[in-house]
MARGU-723464 format. One record per atom (N, C-alpha, C, O, CB): residue number from 1; residue in one letter; chain; atom name; x, y, z. Coordinates in pm, 1 decimal, always signed. Atoms other than C-alpha are relative to their C-alpha. Glycine has a CB too. Example, Ala and Ser with C-alpha at 12.3 -4.5 7.8 and 13.67 -1.06 7.14 Angstrom:
[1, A, A, N, [+89.0, -119.0, +0.0]]
[1, A, A, CA, [+1230.0, -450.0, +780.0]]
[1, A, A, C, [+90.0, +120.0, +0.0]]
[1, A, A, O, [+193.6, +118.1, +66.5]]
[1, A, A, CB, [-99.2, +2.7, +124.6]]
[2, S, A, N, [-82.0, -119.0, -6.0]]
[2, S, A, CA, [+1367.0, -106.0, +714.0]]
[2, S, A, C, [-77.0, +109.0, +73.0]]
[2, S, A, O, [-26.1, +219.8, +89.9]]
[2, S, A, CB, [+41.4, +46.2, -141.5]]
# end
This chain:
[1, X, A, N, [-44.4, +59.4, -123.6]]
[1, X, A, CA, [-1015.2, +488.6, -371.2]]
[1, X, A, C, [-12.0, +104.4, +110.9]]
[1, X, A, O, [-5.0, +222.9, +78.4]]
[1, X, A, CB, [+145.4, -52.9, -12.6]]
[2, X, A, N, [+89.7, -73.2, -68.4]]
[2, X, A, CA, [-1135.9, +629.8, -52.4]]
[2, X, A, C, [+174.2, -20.8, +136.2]]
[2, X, A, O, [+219.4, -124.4, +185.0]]
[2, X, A, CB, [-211.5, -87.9, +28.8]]
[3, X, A, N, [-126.7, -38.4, -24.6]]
[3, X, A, CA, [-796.2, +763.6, +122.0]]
[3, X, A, C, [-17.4, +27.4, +147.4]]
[3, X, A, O, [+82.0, +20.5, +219.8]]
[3, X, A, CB, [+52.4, +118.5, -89.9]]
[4, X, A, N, [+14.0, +6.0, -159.3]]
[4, X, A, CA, [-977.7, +823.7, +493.1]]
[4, X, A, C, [-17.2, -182.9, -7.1]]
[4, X, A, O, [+68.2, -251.0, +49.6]]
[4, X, A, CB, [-168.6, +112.1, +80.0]]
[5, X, A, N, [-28.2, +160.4, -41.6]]
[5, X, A, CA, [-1071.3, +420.2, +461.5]]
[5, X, A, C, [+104.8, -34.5, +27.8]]
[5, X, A, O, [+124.9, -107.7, +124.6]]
[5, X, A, CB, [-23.0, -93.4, -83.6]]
[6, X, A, N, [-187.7, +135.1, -17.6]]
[6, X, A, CA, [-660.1, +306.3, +408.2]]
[6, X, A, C, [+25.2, +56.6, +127.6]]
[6, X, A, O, [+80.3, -19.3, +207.3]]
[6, X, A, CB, [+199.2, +29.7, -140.7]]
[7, X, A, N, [-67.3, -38.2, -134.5]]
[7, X, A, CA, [-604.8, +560.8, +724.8]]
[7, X, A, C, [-50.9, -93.1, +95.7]]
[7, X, A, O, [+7.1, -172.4, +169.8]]
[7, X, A, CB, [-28.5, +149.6, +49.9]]
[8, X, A, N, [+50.1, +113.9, -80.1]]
[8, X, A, CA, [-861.3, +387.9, +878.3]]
[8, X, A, C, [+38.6, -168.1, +66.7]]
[8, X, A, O, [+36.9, -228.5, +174.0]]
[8, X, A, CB, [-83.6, -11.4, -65.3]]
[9, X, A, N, [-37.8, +166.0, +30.3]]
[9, X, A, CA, [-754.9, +34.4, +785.9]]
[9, X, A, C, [+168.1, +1.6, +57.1]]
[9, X, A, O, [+205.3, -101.8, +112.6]]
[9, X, A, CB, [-14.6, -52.9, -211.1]]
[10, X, A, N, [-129.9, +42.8, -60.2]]
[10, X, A, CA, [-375.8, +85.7, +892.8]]
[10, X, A, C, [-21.5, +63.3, +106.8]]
[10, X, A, O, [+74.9, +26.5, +173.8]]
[10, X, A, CB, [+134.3, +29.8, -66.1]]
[11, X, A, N, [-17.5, +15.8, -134.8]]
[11, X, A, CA, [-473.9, +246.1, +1238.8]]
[11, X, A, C, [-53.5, -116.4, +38.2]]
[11, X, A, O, [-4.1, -142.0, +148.0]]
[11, X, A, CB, [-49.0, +99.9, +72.8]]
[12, X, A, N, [+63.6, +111.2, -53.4]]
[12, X, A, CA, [-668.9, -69.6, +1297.2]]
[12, X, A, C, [+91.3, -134.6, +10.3]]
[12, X, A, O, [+108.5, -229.9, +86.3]]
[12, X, A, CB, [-120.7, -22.7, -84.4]]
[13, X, A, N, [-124.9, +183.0, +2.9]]
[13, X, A, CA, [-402.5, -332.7, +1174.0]]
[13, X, A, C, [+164.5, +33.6, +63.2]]
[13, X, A, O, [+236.6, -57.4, +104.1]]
[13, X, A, CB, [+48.8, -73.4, -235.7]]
[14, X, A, N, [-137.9, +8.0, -15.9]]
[14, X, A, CA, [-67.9, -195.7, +1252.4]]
[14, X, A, C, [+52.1, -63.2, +137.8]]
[14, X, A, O, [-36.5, -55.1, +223.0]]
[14, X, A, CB, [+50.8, +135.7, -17.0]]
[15, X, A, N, [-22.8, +87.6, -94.8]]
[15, X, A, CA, [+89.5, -389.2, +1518.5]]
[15, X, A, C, [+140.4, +82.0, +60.6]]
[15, X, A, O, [+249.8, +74.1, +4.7]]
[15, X, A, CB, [+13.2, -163.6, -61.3]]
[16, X, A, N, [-156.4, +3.6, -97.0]]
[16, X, A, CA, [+364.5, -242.6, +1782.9]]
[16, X, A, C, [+1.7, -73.0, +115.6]]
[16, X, A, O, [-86.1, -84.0, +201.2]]
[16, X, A, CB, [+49.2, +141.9, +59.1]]
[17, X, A, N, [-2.2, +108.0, -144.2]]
[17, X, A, CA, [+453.3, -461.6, +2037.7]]
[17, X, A, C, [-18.9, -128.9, -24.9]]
[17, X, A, O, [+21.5, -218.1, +49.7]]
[17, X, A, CB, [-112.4, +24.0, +109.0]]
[18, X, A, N, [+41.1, +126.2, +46.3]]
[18, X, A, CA, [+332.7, -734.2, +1863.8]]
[18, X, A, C, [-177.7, -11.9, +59.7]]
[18, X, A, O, [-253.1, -101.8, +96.9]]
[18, X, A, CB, [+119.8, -127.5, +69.4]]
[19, X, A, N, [+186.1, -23.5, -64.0]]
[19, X, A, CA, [-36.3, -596.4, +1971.3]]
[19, X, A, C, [-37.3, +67.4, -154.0]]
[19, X, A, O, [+42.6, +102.7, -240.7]]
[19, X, A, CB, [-39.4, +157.7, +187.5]]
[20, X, A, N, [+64.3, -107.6, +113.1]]
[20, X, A, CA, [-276.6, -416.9, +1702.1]]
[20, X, A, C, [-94.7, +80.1, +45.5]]
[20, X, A, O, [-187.2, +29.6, +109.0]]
[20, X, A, CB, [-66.7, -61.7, -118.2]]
[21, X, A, N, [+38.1, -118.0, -84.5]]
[21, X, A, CA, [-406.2, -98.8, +1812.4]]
[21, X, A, C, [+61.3, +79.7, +91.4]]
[21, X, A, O, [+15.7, +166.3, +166.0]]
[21, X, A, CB, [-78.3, -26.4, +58.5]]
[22, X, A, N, [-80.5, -36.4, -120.9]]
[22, X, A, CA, [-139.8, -29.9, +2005.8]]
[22, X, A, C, [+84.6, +149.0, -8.2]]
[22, X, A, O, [+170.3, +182.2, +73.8]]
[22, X, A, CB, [+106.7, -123.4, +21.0]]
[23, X, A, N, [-146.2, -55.4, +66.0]]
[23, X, A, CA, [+42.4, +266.2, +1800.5]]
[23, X, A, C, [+30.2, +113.8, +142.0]]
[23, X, A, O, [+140.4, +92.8, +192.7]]
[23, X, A, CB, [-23.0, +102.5, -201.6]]
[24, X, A, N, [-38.7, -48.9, -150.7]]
[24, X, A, CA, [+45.4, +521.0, +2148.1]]
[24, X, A, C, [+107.4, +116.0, -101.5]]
[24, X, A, O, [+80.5, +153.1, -215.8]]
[24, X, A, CB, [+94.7, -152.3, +145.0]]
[25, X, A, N, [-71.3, -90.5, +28.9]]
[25, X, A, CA, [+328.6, +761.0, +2086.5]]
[25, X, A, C, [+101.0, -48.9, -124.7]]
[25, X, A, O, [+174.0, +30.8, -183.7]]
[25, X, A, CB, [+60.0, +42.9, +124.6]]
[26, X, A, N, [-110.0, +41.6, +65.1]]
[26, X, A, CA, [+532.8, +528.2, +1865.7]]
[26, X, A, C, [-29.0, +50.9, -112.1]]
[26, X, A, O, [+16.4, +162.0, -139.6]]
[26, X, A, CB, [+31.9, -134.1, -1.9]]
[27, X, A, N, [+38.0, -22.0, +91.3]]
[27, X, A, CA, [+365.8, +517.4, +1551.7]]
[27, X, A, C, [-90.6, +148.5, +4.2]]
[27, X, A, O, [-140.5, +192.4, +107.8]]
[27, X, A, CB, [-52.2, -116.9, -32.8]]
[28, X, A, N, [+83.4, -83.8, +16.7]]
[28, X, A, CA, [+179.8, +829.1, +1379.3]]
[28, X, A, C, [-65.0, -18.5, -131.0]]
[28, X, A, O, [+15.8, -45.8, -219.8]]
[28, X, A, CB, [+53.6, +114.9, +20.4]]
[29, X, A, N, [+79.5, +17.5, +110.4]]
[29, X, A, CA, [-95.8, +800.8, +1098.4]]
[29, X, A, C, [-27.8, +131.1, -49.3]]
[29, X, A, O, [-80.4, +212.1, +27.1]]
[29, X, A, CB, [-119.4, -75.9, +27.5]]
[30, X, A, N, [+60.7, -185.1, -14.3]]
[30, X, A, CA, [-149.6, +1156.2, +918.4]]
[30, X, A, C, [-44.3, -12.1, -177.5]]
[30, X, A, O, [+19.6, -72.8, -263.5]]
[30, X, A, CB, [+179.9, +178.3, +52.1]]
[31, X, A, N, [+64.2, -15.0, +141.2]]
[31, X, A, CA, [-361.0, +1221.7, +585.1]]
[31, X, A, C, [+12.1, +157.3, -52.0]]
[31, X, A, O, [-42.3, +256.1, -2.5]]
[31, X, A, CB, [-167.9, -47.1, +7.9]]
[32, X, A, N, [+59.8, -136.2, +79.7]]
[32, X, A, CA, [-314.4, +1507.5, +330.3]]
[32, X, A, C, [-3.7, -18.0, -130.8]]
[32, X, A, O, [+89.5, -35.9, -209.1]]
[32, X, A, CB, [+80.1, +131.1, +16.2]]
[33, X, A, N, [+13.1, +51.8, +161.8]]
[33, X, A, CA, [-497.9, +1446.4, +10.5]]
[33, X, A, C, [-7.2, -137.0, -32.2]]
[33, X, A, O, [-86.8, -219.8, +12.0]]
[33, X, A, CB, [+115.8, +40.3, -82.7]]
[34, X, A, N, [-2.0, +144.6, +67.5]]
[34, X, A, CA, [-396.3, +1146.4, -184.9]]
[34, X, A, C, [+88.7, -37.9, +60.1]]
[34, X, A, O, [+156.4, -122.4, +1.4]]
[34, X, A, CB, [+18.6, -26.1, -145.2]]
[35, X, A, N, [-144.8, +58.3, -44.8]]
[35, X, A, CA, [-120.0, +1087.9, +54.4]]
[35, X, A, C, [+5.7, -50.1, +131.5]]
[35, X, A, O, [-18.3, +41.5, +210.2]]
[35, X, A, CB, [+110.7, +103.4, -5.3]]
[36, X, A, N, [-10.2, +54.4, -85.6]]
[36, X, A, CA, [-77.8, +854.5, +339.8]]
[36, X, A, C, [+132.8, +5.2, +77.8]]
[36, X, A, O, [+222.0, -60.4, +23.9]]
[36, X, A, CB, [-38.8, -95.2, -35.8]]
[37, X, A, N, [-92.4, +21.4, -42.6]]
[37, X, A, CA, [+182.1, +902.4, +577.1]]
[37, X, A, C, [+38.1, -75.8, +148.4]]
[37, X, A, O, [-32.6, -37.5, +241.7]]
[37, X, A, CB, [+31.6, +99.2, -20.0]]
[38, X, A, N, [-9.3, +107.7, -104.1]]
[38, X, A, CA, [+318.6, +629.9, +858.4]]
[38, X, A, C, [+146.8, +69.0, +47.7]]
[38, X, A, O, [+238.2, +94.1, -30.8]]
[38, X, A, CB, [-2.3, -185.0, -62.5]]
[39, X, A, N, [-113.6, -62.7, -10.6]]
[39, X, A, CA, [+582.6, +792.6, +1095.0]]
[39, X, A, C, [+9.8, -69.3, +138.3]]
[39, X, A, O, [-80.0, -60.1, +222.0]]
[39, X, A, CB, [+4.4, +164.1, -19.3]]
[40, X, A, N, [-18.5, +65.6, -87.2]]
[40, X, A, CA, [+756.4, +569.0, +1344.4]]
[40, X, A, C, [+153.6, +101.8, +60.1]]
[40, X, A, O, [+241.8, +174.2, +14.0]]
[40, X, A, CB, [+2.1, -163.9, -52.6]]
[41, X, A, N, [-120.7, -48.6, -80.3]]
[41, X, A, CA, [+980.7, +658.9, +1623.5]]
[41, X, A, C, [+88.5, -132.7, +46.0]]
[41, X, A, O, [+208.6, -114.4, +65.8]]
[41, X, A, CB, [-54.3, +90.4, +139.1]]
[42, X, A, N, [-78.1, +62.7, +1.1]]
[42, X, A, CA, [+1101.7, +353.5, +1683.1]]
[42, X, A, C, [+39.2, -49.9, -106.3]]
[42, X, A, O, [-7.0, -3.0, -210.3]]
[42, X, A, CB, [-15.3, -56.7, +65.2]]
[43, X, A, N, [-17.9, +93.9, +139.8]]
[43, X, A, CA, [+1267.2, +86.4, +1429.5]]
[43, X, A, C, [-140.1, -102.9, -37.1]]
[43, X, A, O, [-173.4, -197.5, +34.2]]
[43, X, A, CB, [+149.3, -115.8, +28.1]]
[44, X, A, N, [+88.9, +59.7, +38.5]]
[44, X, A, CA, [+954.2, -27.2, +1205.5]]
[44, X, A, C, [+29.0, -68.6, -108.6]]
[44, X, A, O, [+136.1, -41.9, -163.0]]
[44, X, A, CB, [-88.5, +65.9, -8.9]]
[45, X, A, N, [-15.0, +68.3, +75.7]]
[45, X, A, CA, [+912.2, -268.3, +962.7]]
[45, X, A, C, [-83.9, +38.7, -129.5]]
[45, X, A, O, [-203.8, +10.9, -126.6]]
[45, X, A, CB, [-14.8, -108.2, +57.1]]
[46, X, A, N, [+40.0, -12.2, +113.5]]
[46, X, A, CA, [+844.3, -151.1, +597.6]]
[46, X, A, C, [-117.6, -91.7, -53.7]]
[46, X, A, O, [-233.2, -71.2, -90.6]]
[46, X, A, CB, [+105.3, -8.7, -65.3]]
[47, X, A, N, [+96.2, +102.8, +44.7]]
[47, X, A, CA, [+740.5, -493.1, +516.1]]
[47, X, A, C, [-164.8, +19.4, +19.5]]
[47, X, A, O, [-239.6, +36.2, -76.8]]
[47, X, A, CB, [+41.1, -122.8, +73.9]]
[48, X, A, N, [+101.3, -12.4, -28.2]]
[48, X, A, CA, [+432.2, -465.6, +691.6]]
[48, X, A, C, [-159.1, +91.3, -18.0]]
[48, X, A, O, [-281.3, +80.7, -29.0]]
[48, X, A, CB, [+44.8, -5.6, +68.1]]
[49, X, A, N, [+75.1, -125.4, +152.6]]
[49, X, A, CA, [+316.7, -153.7, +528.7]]
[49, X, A, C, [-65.6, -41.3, -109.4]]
[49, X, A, O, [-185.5, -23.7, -130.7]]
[49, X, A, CB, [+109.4, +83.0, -93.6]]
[50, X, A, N, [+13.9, +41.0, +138.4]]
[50, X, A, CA, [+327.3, -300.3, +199.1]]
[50, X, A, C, [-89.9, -160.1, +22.2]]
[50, X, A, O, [-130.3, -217.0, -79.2]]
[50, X, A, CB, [+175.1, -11.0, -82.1]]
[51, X, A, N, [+47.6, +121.6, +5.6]]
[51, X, A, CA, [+172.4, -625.7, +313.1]]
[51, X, A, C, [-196.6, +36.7, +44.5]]
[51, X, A, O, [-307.0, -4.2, +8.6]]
[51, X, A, CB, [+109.5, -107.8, +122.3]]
[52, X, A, N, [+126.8, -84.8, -25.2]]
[52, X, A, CA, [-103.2, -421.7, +462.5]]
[52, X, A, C, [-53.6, +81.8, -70.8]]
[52, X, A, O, [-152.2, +150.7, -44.5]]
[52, X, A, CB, [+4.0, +64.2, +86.4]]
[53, X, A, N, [+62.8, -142.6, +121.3]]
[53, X, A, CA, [-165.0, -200.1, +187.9]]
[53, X, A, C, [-41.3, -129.6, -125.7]]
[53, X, A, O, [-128.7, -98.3, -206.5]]
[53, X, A, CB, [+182.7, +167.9, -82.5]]
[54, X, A, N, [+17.6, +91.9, +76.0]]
[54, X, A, CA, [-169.5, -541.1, -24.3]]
[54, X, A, C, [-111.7, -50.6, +18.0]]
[54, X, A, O, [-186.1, -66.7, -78.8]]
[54, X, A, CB, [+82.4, -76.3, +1.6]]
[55, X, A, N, [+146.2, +76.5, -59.8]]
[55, X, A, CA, [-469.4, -708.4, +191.8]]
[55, X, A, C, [-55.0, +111.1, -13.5]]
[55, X, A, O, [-156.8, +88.2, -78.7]]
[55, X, A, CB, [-20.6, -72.9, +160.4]]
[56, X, A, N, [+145.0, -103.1, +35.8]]
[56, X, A, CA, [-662.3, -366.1, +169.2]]
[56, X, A, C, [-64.3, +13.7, -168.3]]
[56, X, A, O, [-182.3, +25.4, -201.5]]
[56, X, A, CB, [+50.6, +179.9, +43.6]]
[57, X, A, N, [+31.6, +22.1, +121.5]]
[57, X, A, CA, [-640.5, -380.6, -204.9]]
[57, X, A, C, [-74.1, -70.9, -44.6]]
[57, X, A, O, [-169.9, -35.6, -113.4]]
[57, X, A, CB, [+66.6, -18.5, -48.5]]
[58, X, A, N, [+59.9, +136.3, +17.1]]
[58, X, A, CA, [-743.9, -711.4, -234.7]]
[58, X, A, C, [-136.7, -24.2, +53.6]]
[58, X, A, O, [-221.4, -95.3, -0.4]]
[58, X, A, CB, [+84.9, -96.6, +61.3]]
[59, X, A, N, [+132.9, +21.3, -50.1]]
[59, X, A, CA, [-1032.0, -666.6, +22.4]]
[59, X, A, C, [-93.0, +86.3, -82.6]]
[59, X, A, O, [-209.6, +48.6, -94.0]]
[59, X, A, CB, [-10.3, +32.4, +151.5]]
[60, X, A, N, [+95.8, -77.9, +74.8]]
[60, X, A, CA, [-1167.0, -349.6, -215.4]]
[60, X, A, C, [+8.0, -64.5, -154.0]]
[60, X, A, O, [-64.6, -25.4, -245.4]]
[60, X, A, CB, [+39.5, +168.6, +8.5]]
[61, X, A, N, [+22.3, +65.5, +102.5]]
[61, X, A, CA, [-1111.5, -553.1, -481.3]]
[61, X, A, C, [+54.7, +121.2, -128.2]]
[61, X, A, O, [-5.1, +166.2, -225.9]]
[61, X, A, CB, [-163.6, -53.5, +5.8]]
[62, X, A, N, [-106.4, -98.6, +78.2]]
[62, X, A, CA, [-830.1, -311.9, -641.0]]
[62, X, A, C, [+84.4, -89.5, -27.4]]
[62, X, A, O, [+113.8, -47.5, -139.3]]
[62, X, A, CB, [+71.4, +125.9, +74.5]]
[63, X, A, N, [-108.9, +41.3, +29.4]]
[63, X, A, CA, [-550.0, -567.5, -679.9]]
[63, X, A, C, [-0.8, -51.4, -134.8]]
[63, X, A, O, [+94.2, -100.2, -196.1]]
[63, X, A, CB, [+38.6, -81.3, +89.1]]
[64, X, A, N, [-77.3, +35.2, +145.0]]
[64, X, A, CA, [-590.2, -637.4, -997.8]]
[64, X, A, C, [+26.4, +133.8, -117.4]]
[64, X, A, O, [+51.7, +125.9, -237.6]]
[64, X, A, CB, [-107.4, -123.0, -84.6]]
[65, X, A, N, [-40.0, -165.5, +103.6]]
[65, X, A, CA, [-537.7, -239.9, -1147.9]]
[65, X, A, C, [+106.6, +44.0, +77.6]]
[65, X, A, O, [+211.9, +72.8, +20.7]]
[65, X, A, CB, [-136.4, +152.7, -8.4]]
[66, X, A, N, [-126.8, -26.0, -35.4]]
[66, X, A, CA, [-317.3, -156.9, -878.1]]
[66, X, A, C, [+146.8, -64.6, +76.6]]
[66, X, A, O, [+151.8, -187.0, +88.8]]
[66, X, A, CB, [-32.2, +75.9, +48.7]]
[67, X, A, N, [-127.1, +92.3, -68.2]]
[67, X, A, CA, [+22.3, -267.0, -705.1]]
[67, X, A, C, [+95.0, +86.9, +50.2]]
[67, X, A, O, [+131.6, +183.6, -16.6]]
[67, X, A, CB, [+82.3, -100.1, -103.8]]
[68, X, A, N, [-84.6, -84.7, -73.2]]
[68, X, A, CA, [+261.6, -127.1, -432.7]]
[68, X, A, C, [+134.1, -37.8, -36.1]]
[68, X, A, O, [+192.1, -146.0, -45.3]]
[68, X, A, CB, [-22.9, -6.4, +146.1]]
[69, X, A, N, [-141.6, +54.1, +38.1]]
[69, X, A, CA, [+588.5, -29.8, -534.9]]
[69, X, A, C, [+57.7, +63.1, +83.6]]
[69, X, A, O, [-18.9, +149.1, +127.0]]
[69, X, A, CB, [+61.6, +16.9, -137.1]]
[70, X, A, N, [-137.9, -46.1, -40.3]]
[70, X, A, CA, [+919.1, +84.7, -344.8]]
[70, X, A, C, [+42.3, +121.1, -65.7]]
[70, X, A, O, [+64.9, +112.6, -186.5]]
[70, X, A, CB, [+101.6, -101.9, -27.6]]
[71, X, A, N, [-36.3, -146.8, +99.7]]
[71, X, A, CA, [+1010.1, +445.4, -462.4]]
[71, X, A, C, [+139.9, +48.8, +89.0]]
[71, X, A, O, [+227.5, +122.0, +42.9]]
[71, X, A, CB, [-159.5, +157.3, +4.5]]
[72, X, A, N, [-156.5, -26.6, -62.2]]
[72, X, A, CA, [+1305.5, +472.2, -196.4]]
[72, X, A, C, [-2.7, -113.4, +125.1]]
[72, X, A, O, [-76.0, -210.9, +141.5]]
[72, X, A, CB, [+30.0, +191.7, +70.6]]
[73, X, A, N, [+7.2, +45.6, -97.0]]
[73, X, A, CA, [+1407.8, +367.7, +108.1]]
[73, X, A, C, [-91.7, -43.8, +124.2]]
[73, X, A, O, [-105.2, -145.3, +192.6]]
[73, X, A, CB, [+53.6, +44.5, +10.5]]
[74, X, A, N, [+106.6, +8.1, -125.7]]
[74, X, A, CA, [+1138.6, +478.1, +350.6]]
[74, X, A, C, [-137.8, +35.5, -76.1]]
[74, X, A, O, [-239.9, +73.7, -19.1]]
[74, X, A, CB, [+36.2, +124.5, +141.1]]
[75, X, A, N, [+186.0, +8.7, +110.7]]
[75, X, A, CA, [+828.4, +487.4, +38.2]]
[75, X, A, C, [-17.1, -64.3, -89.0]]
[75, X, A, O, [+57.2, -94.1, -182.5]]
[75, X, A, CB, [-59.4, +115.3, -83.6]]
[76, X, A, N, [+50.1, +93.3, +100.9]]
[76, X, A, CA, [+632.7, +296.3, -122.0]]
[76, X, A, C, [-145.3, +70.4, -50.4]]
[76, X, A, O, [-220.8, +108.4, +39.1]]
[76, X, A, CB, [-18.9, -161.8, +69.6]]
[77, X, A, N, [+85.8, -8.5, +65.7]]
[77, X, A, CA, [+361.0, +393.5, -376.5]]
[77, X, A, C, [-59.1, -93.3, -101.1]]
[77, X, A, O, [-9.3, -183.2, -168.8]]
[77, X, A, CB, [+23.9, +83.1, -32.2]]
[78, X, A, N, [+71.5, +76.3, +99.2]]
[78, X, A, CA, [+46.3, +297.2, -561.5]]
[78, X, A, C, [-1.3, +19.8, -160.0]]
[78, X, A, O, [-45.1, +120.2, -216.2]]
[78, X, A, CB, [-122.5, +11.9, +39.0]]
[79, X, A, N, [+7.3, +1.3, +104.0]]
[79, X, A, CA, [+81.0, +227.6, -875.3]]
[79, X, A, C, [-85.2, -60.7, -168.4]]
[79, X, A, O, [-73.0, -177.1, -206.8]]
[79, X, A, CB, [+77.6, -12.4, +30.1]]
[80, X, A, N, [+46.7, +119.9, +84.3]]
[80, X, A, CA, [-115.2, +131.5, -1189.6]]
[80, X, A, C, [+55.6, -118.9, -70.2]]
[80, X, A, O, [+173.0, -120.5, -107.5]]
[80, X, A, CB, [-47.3, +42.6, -81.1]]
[81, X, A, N, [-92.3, +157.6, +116.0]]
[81, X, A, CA, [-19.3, -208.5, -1387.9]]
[81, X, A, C, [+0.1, +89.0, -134.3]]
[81, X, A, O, [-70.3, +189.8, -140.3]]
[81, X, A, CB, [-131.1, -209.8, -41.1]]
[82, X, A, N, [+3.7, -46.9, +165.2]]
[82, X, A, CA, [+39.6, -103.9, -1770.2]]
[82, X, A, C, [-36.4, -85.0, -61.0]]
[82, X, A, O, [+42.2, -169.2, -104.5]]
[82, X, A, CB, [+116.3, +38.8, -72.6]]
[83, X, A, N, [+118.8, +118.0, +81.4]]
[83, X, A, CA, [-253.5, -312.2, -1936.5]]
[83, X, A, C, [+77.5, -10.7, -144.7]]
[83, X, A, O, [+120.2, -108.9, -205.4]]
[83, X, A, CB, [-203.9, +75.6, -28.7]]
[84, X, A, N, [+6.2, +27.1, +145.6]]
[84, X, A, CA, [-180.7, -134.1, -2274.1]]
[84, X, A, C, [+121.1, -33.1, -22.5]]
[84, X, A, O, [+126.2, -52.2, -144.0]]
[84, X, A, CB, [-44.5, +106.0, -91.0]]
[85, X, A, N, [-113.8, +46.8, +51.5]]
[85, X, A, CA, [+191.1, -238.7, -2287.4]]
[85, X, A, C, [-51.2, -205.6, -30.8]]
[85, X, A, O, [-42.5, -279.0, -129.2]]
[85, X, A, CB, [+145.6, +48.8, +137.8]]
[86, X, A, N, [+26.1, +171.5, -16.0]]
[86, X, A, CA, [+75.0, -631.6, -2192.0]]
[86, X, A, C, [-138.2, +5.5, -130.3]]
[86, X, A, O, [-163.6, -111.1, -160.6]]
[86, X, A, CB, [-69.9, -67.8, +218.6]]
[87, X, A, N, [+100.7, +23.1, +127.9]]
[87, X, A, CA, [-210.2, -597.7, -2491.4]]
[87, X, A, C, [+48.1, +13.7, -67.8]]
[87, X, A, O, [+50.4, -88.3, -136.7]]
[87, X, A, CB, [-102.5, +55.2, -34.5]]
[88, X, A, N, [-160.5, +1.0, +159.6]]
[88, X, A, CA, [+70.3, -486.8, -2770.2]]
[88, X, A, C, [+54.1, -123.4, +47.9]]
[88, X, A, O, [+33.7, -208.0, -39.2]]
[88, X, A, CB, [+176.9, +161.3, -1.4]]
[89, X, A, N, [-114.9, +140.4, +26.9]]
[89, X, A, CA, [+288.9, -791.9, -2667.4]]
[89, X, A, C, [-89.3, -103.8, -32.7]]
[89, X, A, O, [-47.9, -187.4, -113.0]]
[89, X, A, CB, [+103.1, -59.6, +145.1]]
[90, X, A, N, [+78.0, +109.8, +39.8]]
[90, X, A, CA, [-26.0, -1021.7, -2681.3]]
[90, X, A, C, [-30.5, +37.4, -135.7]]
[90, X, A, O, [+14.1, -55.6, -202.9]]
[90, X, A, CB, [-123.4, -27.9, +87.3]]
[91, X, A, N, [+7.6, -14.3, +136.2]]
[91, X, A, CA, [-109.7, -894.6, -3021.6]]
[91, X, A, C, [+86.5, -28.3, -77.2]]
[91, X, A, O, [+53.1, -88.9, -179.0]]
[91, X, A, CB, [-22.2, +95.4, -29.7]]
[92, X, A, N, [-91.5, +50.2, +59.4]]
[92, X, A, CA, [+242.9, -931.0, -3131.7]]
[92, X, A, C, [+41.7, -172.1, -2.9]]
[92, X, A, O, [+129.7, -211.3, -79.6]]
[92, X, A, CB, [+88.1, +77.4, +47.3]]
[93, X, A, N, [-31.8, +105.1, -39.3]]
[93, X, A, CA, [+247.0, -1298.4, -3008.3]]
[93, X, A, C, [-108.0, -57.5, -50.1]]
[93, X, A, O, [-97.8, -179.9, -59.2]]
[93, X, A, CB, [+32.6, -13.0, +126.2]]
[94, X, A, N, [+127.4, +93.1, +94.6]]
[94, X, A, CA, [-112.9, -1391.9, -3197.4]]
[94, X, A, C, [+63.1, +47.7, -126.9]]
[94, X, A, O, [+68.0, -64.3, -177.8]]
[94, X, A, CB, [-201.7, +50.3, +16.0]]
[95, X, A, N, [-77.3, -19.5, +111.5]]
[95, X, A, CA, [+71.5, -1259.3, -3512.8]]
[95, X, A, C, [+103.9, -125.6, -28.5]]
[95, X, A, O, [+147.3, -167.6, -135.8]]
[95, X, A, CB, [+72.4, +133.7, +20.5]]
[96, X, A, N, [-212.2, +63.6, +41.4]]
[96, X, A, CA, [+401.7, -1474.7, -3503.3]]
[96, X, A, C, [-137.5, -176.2, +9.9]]
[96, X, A, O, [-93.4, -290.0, -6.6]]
[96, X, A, CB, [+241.1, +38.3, +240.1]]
# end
């Protein structure tokens, strides 16, 4: 996964004001590594993060290996699904 694209992709969509493109002094976008960081000065909406990090998945055609989770208050990370747990329970369930 290509970590300047998502910067890319959330300066383009994020919305203040109820505009997109608008972030100006409010919002800040900053990359180091594998790590994306979104730093608002005013009150922002989490949601939108995660809903936006959901449609980029989906457009690279990642959503079905990965999925955004909640790790605190103000982060959310990508995470893989756990295939090989869901392949043991289907094996145990063609058994019975």
């Amino acid at each position: 996964m290509d970590v300047a694209a998502v910067e890319k992709y959330l300066n383009e969509r994020i919305k203040v004001d109820h505009k997109r493109g608008n972030l100006g002094d409010a919002v800040t976008i900053s990359r180091e590594k594998a790590l994306v960081t979104v730093t608002a000065q005013e009150p922002f909406s989490k949601r939108q993060i995660r809903y936006l990090m959901r449609r980029y998945l989906k457009r690279a055609n990642l959503r079905d290996w990965l999925r955004v989770v909640s790790t605190g208050k103000a982060t959310y990370e990508l995470r893989y699904y756990n295939i090989a747990d869901q392949e043991e329970e289907g094996d145990d369930e063609d058994e019975e």
